[in-house]
Wavefront OBJ file of the C-alpha trace (Angstrom):
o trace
v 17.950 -10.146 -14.651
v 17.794 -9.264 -10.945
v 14.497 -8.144 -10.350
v 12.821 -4.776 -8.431
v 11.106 -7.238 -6.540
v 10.000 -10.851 -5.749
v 7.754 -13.017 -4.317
v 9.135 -15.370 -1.129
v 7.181 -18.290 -1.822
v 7.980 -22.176 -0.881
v 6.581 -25.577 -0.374
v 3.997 -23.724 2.285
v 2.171 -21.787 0.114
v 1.402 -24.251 -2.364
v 0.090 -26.779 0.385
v -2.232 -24.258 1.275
v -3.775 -23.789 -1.561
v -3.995 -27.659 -2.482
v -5.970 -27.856 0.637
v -8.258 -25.546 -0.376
v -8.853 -27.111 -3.570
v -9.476 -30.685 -2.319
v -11.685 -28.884 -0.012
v -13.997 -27.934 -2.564
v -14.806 -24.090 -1.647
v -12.680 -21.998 -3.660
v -14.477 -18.805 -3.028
v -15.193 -16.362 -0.494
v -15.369 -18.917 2.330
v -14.486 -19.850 5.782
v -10.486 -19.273 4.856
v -10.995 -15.849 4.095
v -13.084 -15.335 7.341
v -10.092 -17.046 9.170
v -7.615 -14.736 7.084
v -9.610 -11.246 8.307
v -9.326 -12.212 11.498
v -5.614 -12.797 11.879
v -5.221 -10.186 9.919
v -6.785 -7.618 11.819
v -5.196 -9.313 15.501
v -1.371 -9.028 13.622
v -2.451 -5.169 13.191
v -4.206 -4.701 16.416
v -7.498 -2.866 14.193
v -10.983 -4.065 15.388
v -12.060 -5.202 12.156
v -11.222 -6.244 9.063
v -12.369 -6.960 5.092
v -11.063 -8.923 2.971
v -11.095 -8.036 -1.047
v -10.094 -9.015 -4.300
v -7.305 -5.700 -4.571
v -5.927 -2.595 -2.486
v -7.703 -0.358 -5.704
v -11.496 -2.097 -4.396
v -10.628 -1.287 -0.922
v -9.539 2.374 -1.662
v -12.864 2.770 -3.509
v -15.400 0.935 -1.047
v -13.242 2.873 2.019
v -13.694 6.161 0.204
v -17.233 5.364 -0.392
v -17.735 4.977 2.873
v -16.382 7.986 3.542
v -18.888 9.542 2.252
v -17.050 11.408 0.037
v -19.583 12.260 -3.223
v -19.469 15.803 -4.183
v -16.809 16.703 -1.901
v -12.888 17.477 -1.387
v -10.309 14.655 -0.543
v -7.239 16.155 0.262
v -4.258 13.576 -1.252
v -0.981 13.177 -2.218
v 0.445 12.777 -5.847
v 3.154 10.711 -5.293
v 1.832 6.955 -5.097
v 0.125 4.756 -7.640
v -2.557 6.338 -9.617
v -5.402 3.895 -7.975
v -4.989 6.305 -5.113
v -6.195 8.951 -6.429
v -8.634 7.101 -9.071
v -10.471 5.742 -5.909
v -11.285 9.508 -5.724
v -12.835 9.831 -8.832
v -14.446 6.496 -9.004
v -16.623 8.451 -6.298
v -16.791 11.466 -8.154
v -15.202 13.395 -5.904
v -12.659 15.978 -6.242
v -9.049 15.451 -5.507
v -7.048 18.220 -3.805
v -3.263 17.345 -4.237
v -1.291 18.125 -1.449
v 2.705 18.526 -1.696
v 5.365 16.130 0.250
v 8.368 15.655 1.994
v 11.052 16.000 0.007
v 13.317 13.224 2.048
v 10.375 10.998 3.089
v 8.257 11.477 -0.080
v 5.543 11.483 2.121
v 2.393 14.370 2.600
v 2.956 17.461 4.328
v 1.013 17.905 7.091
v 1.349 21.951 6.843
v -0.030 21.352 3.205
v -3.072 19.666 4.733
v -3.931 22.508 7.247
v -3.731 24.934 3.999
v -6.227 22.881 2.012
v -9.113 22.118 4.639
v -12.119 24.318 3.214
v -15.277 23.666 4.263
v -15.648 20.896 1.487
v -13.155 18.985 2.656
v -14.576 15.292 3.910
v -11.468 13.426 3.432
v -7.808 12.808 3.472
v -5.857 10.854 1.861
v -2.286 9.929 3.317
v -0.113 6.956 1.513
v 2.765 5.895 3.507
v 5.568 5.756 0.701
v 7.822 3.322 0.892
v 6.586 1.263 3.526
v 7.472 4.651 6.057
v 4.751 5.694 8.625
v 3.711 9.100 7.503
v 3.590 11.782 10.635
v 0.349 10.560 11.782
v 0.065 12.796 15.112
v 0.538 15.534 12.630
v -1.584 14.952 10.781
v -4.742 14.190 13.184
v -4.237 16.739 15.064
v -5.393 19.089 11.882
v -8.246 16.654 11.118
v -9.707 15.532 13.846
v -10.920 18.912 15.973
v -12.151 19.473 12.216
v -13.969 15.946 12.437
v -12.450 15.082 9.339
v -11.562 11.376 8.674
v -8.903 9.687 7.494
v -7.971 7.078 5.023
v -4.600 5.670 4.960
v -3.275 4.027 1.734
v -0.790 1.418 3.900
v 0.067 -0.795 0.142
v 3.569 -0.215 1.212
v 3.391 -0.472 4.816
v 2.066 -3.498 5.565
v 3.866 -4.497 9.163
v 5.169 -0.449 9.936
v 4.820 0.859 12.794
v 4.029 4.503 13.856
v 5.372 5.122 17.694
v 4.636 1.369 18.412
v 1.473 1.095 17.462
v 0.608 -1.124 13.759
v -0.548 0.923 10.821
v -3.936 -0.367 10.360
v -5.009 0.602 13.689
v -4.828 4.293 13.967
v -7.416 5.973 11.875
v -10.890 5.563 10.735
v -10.232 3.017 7.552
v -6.596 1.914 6.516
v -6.152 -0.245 3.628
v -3.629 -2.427 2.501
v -2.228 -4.342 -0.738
v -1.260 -7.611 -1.497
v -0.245 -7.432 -5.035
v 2.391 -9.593 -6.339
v 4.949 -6.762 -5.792
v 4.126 -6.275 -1.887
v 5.598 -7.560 1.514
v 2.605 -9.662 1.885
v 2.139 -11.375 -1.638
v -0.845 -13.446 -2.400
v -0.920 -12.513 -6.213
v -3.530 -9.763 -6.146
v -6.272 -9.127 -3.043
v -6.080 -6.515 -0.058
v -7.696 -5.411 3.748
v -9.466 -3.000 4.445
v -9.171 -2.201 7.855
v -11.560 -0.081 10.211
v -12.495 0.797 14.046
v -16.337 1.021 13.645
v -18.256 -1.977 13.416
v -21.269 -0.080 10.872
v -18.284 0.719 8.405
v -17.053 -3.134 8.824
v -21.395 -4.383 8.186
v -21.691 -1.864 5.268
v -18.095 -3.030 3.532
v -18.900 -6.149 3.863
v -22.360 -5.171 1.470
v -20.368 -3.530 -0.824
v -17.862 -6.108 -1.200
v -20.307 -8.466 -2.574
v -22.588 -6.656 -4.801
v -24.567 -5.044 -1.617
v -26.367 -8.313 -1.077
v -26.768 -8.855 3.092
v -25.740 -12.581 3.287
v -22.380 -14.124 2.019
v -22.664 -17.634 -0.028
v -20.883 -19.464 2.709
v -23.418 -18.292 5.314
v -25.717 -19.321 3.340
v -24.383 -22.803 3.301
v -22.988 -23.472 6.291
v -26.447 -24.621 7.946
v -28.126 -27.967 7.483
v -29.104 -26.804 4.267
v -28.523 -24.307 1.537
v -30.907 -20.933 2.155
v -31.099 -19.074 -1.112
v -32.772 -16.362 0.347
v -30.904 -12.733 0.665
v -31.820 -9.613 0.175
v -29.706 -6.876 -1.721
v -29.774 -2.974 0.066
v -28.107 -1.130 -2.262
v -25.616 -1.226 -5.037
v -22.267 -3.090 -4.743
v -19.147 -4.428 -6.308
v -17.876 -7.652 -7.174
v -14.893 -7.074 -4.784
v -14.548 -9.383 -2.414
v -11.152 -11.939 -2.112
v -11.591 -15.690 -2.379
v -10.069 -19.108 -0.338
v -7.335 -19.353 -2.551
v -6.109 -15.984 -2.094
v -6.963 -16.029 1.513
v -5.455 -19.186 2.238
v -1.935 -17.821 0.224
v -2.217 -14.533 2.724
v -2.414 -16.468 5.674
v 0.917 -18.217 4.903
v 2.612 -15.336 3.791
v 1.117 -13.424 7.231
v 2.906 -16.128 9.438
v 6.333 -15.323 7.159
v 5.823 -11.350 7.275
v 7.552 -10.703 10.383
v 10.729 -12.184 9.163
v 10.185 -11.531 5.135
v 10.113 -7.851 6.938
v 12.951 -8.172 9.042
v 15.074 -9.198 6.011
v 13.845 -6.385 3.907
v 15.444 -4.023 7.257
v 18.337 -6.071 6.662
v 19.142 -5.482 3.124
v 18.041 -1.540 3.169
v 21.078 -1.086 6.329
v 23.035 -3.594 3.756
v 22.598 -0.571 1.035
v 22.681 2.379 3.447
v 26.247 1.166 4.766
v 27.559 0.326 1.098
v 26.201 3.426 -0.309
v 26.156 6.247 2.045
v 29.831 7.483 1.172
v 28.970 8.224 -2.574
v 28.750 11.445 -3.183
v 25.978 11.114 -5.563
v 23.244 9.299 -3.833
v 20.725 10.549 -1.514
v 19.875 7.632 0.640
v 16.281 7.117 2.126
v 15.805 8.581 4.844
v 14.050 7.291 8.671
v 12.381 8.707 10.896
v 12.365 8.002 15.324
v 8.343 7.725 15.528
v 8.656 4.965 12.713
v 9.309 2.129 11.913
v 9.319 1.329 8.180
v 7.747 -1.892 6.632
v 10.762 -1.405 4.039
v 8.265 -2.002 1.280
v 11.111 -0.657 -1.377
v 14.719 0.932 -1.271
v 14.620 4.257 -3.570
v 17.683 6.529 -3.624
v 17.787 9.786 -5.289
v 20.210 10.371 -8.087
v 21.404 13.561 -9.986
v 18.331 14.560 -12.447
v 20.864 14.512 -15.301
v 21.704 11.400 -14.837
v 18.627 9.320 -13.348
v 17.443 7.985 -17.166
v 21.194 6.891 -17.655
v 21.907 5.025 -14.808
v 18.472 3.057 -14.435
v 19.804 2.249 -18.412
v 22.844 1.077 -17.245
v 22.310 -1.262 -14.428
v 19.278 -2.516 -17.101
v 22.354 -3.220 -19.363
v 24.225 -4.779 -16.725
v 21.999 -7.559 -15.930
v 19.602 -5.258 -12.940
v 16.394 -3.671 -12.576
v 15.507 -0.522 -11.317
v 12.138 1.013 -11.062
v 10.757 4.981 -10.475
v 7.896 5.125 -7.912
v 6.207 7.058 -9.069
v 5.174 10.556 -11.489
v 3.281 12.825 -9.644
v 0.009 11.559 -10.254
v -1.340 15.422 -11.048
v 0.904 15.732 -13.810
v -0.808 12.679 -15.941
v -3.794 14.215 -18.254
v -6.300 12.338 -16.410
v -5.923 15.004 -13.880
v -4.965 18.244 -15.704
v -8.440 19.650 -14.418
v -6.818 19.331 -10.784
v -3.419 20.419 -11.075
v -1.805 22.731 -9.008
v 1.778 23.579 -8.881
v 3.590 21.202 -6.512
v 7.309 22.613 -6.415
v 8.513 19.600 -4.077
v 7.237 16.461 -6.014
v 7.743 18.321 -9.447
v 11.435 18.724 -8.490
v 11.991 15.442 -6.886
v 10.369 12.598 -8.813
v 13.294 13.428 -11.704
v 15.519 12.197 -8.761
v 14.530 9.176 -7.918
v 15.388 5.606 -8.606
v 14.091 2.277 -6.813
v 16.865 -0.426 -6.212
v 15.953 -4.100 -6.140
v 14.583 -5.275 -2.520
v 13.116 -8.435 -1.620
v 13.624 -11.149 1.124
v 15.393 -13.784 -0.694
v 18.286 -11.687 -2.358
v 21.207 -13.420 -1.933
v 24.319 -12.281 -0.866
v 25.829 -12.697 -4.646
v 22.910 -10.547 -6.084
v 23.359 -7.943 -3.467
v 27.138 -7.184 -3.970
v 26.536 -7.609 -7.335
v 24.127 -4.689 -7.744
v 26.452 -2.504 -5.145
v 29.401 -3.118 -6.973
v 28.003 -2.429 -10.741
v 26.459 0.987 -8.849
v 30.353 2.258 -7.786
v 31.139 0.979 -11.477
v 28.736 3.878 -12.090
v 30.844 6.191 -10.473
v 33.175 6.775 -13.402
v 30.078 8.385 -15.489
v 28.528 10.838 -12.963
l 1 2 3 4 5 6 7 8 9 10 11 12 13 14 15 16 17 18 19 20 21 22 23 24 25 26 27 28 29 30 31 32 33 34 35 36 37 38 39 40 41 42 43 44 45 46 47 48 49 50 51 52 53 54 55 56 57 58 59 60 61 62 63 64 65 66 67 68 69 70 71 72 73 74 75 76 77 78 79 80 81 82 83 84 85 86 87 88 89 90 91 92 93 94 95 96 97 98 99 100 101 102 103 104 105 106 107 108 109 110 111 112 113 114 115 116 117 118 119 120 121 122 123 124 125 126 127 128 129 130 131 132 133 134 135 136 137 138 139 140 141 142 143 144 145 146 147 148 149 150 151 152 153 154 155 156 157 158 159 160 161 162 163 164 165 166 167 168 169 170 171 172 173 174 175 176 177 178 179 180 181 182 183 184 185 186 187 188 189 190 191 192 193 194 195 196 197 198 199 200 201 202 203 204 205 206 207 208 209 210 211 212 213 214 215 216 217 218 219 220 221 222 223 224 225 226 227 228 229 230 231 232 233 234 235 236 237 238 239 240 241 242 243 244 245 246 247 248 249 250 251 252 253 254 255 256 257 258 259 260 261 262 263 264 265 266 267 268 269 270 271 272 273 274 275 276 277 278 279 280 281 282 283 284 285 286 287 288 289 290 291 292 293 294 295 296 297 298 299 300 301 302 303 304 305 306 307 308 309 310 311 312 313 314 315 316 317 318 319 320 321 322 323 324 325 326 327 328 329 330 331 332 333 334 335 336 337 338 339 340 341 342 343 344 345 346 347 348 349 350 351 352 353 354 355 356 357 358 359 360 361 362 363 364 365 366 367 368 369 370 371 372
């Protein structure tokens, strides 16, 4: 079976992490310290926190945020830890409708939902594609209103040459098995303020003040900290770290590749008459994160059932994440996303697809051609 996506590991990776364990420190340590600060150079942000998943960072950024008892404006169509992060802070998301090429918020939707309870919003860049981010600060910011932007498919985009992870107040990114960067599980949060950076840093690590390799790194061990208020066991580890900093040094060419394969499919699929390809945008440019066409509604659930049959996998990113019952006290009628998540149908993308693979899947997609 030809996967939706896959890891590009080698030989590199698992040196990495043998050093590590012959090293002894397997936890949050001086390789994760080493990892934020690449990390943050590679996307020009002052700062940057390293955690155990995109989900923790989504929940610490929103928490510091400040978001309690308020409004975060959002979008339904990503993962539901988007949106969860929300709640985990019991606050109230407002879903906001999208783009119905780019999949991505509105900006005109934003402007409609500010009230004066607004203290967030919430943009995901779907896809790997830069949402409109002049756009959309221009709304926010004369309304001091911060932003947090869900980059777990954009890690490496671009928005008019400058990295996503440096543009608004907290950005945070993924690096889940399925994403560009791939160390397994773990994510960044990424910020401009150095208090945010002190107080995630807390709340990474249960709220205590002093990290266990601080603590150790003098003549001898201090076991004195104190704790100033209540965190999460969320922070990422050497192993992890040590994966991400290999798979950092790859990213510019993993993402290169994924650019090549997506013009691969737009230039052997743009003349059927059937599919919608993804579309791109001038102030952009896309981390290529995944490759999702739009299909006939009537024939979506066949087709992903016959490349299945035929050896392929396809995915659907995602429902509308206001149409799952968790959220039934929040929905509002979202024409766009209702309409076009029946459409839509992820094709396999990942670095090391070989040129067999790839006219493999094009070909059995014209074989498709006969049943539309």
């Amino acid at each position: 079976m030809i996967p939706v996506f896959r890891p590009s590991y080698d030989e590199r990776e698992l040196s990495a992490v043998r050093e590590v364990f012959e090293s002894a420190w397997i936890g949050l340590g001086p390789r994760t310290k080493v990892f934020e600060e690449r990390f943050a150079e590679f996307v020009s942000a002052p700062f940057a926190v390293a955690l155990n998943s995109a989900t923790a960072g989504l929940h610490i950024g929103l928490k510091l945020l400040e978001v309690e008892g308020a409004e975060v404006i959002t979008t339904p169509m990503t993962f539901v830890s988007t949106n969860h992060a929300i709640l985990y802070n019991n606050a109230k998301p407002v879903f906001a409708d999208i783009e119905e090429d780019t999949l991505n918020i509105r900006a005109d939707e934003i402007e409609r939902l500010i009230t004066k309870d607004t203290r967030a919003v919430v943009v995901v860049h779907y896809g790997g594609l830069p949402c409109d981010m002049d756009a959309i600060r221009s709304i926010t910011e004369p309304k001091g209103i911060p932003v947090l932007e869900d980059a777990a498919h954009a890690c490496g985009a671009e928005y008019k040459g400058r990295k996503i992870g440096s543009i608004s107040e907290i950005t945070v990114f993924s690096f889940h098995a399925v994403k560009n960067l791939a160390t397994g599980d773990g994510g960044m949060l990424t910020c401009l303020d150095g208090g945010l950076k002190e107080r995630a840093d807390r709340l990474r690590w249960l709220g205590i003040n002093k990290g266990t390799w601080n603590r150790s790194s003098g003549k001898a061990y201090s076991w004195e900290y104190g704790v100033e208020e209540v965190g999460f066991k969320y922070h990422m580890n050497d192993i992890t770290a040590a994966i991400g900093l290999v798979q950092l040094e790859k990213l510019p060419w993993t993402n290169k590749r994924r650019r090549e394969i997506s013009q691969m499919y737009d230039d052997a699929l743009g003349r059927i008459s059937w599919i919608e390809l993804p579309p791109k945008r001038d102030y952009a440019k896309s981390a290529h994160h995944n490759y999702v066409i739009k299909v006939p509604e009537k024939v979506r659930d066949r087709f992903i059932e016959y490349m299945g049959e035929n050896g392929i996998a396809c995915g659907m990113h995602y429902v509308p994440n206001h149409l799952y019952d968790i959220y039934k006290e929040y929905y509002r009628k979202l024409p766009i996303a209702e309409r076009v998540w029946k459409r839509l149908v992820t094709l396999p993308l990942f670095p090391d697809m070989t040129d067999e693979e790839f006219n493999y899947i094009v070909d059995t997609i014209k074989s498709f051609s006969n049943l539309v």
